[in-house]
N, C-alpha and C positions, 0 to 999 in steps of 0.2 A: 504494500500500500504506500502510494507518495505522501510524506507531507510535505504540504506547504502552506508558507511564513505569508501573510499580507500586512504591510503596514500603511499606514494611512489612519493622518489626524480626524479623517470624518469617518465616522462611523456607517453613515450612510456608502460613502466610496467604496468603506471597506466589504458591506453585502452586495453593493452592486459587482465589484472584481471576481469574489467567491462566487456571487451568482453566474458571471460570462463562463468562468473557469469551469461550474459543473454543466453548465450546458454542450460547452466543447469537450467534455467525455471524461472529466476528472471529478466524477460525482463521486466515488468512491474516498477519494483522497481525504485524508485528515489534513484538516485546519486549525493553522493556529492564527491570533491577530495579535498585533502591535499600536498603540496610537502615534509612539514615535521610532526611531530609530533606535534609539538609546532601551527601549524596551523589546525591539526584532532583534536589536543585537545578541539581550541576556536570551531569548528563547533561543536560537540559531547553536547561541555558546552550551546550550543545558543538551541539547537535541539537534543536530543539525538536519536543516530540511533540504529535498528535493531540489524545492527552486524558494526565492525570497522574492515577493512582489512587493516593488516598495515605491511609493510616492517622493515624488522629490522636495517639493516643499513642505516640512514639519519642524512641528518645533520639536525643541530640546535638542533632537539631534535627526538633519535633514537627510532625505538618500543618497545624496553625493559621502557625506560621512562616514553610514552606514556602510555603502559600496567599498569605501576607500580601507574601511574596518576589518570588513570579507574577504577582503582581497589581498590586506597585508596577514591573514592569519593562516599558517599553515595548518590547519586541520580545518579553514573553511573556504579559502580560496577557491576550489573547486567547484563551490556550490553557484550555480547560476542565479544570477539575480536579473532579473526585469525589473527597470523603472517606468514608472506610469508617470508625463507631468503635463502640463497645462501651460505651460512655456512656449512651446510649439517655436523654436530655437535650433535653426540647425547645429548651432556649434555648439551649444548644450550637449545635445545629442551625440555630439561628434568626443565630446570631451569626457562625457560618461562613456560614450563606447572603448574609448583608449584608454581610460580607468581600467575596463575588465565589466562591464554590464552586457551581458548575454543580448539582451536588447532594448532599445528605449518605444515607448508607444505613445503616442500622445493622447490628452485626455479629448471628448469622449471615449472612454471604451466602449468596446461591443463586443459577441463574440464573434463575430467575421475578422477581426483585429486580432487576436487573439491567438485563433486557431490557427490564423496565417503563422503569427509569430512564432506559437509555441507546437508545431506540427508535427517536429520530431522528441517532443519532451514527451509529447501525449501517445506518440505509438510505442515508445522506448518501452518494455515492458522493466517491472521492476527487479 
């Protein structure tokens, strides 16, 4: 079974992502949420997940932080992260992706977005 991390300061974001992610065929998966980054980090550090969906603008600690967290840690480096933002910024995009972000999508999601994105995460068996 995958888990995956969603973080995102609105709670509302956060059932709308879960909700794209189980309609693209990861109904099965366990979820965990975050409000901020500084909270997907501790869940990520107790349990590492799947994949980490993470919002770029949050407080306490934002998903460029997060990413940059993930990514300097060698037992979680590996784990892909997708950021979700509302920026809609190329070079944003371009700077999270040379980060180490699996991939950036801009907000609205949907799951047509989604499933494009994550198409080999979701046939990958586990």
């Amino acid at each position: 079974m995958k888990r995956i991390v969603i973080a995102d300061d609105s709670g509302t974001a956060r059932m709308m992502i879960r909700r794209c992610l189980e309609i693209i065929g990861l109904s099965e998966a366990q979820f965990a949420e975050a409000e901020n980054g500084k909270e997907a980090l501790a869940l990520v550090k107790q349990e590492p997940a799947d994949l980490l969906v993470t919002d770029l603008n949050m407080p306490i600690m934002d998903g460029e932080a997060l990413l940059k967290w993930v990514k300097a840690s060698p037992k979680l480096f590996e784990m892909p992260v997708l950021v979700i933002t509302s920026a809609g910024n190329p070079a944003i995009a371009e700077n999270l992706l040379e980060i180490g972000a699996f991939a950036v999508v801009n907000k609205p999601i949907n799951p047509a977005k989604l499933s494009e994105v994550l198409a080999d995460f979701i046939n990958d068996e586990d």
